[in-house]
BAKOL-35009 format. One record per residue: residue in three letters; x, y, z of N, C-alpha, C in turn; residue number from 1. Coordinates in nm, 2 decimals. Layout:
+------+--------+--------+--------+--------+--------+--------+--------+--------+--------+-----+
| type |     nX |     nY |     nZ |    caX |    caY |    caZ |     cX |     cY |     cZ | seq |
+------+--------+--------+--------+--------+--------+--------+--------+--------+--------+-----+
|  ALA |      X |      Y |      Z |      X |      Y |      Z |      X |      Y |      Z | NUM |
...
+------+--------+--------+--------+--------+--------+--------+--------+--------+--------+-----+
This chain:
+------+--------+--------+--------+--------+--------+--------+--------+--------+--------+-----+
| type |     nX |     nY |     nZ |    caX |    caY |    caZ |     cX |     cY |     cZ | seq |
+------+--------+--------+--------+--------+--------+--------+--------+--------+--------+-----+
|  UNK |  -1.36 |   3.26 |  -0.25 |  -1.33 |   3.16 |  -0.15 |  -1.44 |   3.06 |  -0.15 |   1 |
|  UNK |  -1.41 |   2.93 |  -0.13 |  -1.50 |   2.83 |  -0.16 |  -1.57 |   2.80 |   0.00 |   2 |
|  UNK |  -1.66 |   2.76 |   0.00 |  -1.71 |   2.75 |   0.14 |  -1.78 |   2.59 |   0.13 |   3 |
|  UNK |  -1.67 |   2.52 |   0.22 |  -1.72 |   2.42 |   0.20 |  -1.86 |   2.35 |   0.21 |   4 |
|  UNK |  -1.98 |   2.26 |   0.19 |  -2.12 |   2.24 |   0.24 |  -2.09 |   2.17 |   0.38 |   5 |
|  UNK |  -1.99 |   2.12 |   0.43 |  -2.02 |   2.02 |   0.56 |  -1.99 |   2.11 |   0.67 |   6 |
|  UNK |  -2.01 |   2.04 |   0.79 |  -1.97 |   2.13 |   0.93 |  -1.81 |   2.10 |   0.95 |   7 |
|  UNK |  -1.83 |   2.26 |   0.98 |  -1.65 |   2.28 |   1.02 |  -1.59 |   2.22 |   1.15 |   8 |
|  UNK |  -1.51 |   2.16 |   1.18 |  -1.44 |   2.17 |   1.28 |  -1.39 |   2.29 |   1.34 |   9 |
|  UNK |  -1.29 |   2.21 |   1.43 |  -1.21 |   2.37 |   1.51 |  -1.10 |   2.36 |   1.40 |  10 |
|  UNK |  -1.06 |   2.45 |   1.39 |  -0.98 |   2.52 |   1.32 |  -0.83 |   2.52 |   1.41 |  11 |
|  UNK |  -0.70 |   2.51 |   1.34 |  -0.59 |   2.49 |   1.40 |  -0.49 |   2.58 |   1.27 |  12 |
|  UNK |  -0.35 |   2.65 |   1.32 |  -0.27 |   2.69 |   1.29 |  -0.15 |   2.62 |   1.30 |  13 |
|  UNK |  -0.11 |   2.55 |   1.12 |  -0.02 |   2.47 |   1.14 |   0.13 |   2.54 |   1.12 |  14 |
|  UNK |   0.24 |   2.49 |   1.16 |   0.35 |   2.55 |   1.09 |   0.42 |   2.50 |   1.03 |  15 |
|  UNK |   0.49 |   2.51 |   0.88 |   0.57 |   2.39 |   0.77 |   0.69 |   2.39 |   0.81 |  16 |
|  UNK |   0.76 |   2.29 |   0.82 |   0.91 |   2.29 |   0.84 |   0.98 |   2.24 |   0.76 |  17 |
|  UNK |   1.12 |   2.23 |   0.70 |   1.16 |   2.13 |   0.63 |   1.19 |   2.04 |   0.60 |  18 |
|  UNK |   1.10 |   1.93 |   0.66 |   1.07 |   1.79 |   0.64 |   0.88 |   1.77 |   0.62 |  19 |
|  UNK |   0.91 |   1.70 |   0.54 |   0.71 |   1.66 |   0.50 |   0.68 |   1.65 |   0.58 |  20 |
|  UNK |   0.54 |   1.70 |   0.61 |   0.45 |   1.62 |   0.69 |   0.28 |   1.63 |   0.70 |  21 |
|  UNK |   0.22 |   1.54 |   0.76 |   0.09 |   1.53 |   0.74 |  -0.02 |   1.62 |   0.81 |  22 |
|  UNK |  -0.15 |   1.57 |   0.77 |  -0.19 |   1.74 |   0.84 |  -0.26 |   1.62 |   1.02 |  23 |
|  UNK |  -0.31 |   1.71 |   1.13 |  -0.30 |   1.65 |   1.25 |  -0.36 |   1.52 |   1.25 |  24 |
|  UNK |  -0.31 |   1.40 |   1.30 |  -0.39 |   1.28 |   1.31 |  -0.56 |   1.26 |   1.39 |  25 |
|  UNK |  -0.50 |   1.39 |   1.51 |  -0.61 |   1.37 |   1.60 |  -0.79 |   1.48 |   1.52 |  26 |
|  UNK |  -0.74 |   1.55 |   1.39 |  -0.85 |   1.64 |   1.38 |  -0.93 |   1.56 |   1.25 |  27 |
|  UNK |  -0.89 |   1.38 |   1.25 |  -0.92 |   1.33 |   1.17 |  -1.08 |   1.27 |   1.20 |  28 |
|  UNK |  -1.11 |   1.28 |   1.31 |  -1.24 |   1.20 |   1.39 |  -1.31 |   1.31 |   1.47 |  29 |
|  UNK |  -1.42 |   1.36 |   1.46 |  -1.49 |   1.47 |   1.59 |  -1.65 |   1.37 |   1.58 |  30 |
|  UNK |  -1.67 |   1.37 |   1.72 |  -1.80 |   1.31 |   1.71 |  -1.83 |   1.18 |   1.64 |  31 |
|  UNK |  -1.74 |   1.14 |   1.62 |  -1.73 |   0.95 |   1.58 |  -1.77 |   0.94 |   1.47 |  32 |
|  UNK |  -1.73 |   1.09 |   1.38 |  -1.76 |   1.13 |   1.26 |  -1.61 |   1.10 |   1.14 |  33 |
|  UNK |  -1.57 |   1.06 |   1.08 |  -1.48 |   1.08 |   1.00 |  -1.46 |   1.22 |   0.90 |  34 |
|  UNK |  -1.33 |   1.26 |   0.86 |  -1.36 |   1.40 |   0.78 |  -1.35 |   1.35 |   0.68 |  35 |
|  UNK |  -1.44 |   1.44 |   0.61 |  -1.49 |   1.45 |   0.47 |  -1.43 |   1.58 |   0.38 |  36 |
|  UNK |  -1.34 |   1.64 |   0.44 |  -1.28 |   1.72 |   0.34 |  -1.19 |   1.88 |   0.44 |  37 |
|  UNK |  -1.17 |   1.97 |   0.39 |  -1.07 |   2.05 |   0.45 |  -1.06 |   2.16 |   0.39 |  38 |
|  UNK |  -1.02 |   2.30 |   0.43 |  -1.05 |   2.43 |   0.38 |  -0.88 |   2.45 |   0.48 |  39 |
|  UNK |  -0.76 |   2.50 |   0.35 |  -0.66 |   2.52 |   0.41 |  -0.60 |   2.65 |   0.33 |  40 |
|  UNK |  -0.58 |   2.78 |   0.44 |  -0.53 |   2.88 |   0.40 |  -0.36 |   2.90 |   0.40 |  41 |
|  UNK |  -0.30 |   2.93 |   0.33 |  -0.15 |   2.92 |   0.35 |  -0.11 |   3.08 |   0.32 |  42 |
|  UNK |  -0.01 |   3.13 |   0.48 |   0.00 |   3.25 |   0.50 |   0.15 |   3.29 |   0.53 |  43 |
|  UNK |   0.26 |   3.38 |   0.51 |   0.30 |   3.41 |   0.58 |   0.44 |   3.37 |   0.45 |  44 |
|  UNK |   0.44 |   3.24 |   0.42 |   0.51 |   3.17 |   0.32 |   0.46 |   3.07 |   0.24 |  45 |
|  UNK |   0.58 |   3.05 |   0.12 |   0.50 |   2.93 |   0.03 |   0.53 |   2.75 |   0.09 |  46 |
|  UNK |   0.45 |   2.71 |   0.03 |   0.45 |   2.59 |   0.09 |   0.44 |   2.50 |  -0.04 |  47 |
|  UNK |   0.51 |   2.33 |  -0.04 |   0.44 |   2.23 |  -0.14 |   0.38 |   2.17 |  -0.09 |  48 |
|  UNK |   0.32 |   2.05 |  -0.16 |   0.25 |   1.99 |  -0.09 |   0.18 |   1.88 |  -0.25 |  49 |
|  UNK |   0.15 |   1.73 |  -0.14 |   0.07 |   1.66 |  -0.27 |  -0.01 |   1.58 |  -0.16 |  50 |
|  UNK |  -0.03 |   1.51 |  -0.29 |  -0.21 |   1.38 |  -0.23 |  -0.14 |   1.26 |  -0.27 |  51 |
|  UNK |  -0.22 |   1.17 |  -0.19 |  -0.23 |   1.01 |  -0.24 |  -0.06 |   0.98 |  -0.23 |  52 |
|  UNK |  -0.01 |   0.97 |  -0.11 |   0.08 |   0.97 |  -0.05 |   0.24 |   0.96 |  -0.13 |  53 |
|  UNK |   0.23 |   1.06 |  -0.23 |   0.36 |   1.14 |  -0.27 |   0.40 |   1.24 |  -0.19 |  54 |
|  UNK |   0.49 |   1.25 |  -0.12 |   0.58 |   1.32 |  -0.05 |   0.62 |   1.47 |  -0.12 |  55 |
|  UNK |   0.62 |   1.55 |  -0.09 |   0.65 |   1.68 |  -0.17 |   0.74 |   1.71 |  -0.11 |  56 |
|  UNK |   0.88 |   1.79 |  -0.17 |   0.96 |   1.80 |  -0.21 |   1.03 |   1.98 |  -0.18 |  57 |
|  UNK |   1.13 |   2.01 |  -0.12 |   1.18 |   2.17 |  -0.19 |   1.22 |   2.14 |  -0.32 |  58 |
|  UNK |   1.27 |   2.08 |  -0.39 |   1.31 |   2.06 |  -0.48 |   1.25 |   2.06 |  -0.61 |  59 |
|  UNK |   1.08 |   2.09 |  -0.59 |   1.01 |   2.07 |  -0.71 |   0.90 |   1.97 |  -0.68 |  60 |
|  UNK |   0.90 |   1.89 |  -0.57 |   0.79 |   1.82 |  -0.66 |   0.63 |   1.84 |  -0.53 |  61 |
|  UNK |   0.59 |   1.88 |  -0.63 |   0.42 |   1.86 |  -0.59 |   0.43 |   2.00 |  -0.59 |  62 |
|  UNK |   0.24 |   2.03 |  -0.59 |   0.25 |   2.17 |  -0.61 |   0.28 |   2.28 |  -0.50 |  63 |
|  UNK |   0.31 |   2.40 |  -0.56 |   0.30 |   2.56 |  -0.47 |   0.24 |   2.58 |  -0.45 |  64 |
|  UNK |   0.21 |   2.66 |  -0.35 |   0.08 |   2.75 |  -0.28 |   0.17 |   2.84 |  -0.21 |  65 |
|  UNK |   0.15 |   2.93 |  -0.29 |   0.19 |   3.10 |  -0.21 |   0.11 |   3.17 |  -0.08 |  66 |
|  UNK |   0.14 |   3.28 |  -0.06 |   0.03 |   3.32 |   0.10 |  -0.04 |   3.36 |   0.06 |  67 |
|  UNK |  -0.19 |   3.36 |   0.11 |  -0.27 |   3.40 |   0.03 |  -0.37 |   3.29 |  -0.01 |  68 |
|  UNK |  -0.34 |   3.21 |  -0.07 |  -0.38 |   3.10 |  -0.18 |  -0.46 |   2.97 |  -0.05 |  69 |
|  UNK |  -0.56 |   2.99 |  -0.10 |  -0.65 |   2.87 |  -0.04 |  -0.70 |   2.72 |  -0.11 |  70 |
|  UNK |  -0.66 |   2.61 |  -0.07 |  -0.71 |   2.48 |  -0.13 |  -0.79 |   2.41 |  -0.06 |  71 |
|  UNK |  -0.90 |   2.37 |  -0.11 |  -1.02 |   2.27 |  -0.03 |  -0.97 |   2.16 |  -0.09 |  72 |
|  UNK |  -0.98 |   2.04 |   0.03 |  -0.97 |   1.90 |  -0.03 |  -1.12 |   1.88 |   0.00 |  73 |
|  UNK |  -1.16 |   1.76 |  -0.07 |  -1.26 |   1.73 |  -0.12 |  -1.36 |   1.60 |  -0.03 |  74 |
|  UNK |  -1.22 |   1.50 |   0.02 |  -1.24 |   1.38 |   0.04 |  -1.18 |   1.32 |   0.16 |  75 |
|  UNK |  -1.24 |   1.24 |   0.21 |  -1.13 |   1.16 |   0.35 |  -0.98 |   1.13 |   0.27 |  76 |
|  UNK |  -0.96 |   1.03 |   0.22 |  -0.89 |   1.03 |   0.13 |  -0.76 |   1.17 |   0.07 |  77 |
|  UNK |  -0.80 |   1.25 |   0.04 |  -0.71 |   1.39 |  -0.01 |  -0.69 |   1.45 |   0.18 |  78 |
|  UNK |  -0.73 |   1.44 |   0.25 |  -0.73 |   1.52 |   0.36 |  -0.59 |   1.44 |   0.47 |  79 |
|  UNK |  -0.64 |   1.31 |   0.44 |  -0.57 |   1.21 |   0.54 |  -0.45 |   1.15 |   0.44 |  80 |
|  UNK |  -0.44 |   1.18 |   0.34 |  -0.31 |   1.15 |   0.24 |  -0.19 |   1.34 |   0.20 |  81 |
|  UNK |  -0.28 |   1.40 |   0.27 |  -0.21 |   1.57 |   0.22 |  -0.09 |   1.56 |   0.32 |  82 |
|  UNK |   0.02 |   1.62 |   0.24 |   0.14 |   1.67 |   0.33 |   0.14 |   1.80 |   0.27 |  83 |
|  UNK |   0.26 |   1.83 |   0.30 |   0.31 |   1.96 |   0.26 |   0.46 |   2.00 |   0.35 |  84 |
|  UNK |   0.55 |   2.06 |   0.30 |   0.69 |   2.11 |   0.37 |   0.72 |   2.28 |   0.31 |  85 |
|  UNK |   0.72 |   2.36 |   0.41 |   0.84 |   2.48 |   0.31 |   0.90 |   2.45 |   0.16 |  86 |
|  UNK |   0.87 |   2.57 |   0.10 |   0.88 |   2.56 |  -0.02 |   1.02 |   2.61 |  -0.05 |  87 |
|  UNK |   1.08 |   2.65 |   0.02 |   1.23 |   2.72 |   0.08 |   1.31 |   2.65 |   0.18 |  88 |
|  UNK |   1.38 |   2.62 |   0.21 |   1.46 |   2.58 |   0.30 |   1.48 |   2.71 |   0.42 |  89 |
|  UNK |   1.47 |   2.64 |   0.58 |   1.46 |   2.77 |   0.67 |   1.33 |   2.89 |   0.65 |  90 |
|  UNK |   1.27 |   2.87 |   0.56 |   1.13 |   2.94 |   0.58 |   0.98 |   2.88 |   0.58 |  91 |
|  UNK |   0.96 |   2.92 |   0.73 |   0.83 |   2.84 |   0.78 |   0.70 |   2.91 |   0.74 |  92 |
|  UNK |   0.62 |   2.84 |   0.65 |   0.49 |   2.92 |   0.64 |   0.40 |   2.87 |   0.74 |  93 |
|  UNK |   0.25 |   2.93 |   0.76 |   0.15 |   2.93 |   0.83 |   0.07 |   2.87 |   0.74 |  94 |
|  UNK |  -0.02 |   2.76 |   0.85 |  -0.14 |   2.70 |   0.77 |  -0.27 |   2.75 |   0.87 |  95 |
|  UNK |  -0.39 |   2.78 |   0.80 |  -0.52 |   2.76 |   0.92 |  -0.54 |   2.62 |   0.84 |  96 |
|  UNK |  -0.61 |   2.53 |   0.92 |  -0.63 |   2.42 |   0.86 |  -0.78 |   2.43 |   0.92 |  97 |
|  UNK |  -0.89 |   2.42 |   0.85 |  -1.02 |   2.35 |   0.93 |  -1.12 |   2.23 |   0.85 |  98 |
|  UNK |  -1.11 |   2.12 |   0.95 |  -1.17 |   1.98 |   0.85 |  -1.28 |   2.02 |   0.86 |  99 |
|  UNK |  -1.35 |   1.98 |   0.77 |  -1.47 |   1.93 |   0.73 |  -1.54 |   1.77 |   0.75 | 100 |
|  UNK |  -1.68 |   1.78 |   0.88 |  -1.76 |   1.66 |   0.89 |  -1.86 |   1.67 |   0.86 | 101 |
|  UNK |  -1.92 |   1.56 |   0.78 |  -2.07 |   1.54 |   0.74 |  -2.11 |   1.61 |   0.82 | 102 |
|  UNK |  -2.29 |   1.62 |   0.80 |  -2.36 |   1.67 |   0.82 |  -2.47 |   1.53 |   0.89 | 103 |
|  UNK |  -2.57 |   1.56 |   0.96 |  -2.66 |   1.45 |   1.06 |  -2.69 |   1.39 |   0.96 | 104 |
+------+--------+--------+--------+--------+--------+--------+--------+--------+--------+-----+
């Protein structure tokens, strides 16, 4: 598991549904800090998901992430452009989501 270098935020438990969507607007700012990146575990079910504002798809498009499977985004940018929806129709997976803020 990768650990990201910046300070974590709080941590939130998202749920996918089947319609895209983005990760929280409000966990995009702590401390008048912008995020710098994200550590997201996907549990329970699979989920798609893409960057740089392509919509992901049940149908195929953008990648999988099974339960289990953890992705760090990197960037403001990848964090604030990430969706993701059920990779299945009617099956909701679990996200922990926790952003990542610079450091002082």
């Amino acid at each position: 598991m990768f650990i990201h270098p910046n300070i974590p935020g709080l941590t939130e438990k998202l749920t996918s549904t089947d319609t895209a969507q983005n990760l929280p607007l409000a966990s995009f700012i702590s401390n008048k800090k912008q995020v710098e990146g994200a550590i997201i575990l996907v549990e329970i079910a699979p989920i798609r998901f893409a960057l740089g504002g392509t919509v992901p798809t049940q149908a195929g498009l953008g990648g999988k992430l099974e339960p289990g499977s953890v992705i760090n985004l990197e960037s403001n940018e990848e964090v604030t452009t990430f969706q993701y929806i059920s990779a299945e129709s009617g099956i909701a997976a679990t996200l922990q989501y926790t952003p990542q803020f610079p450091k002082e």
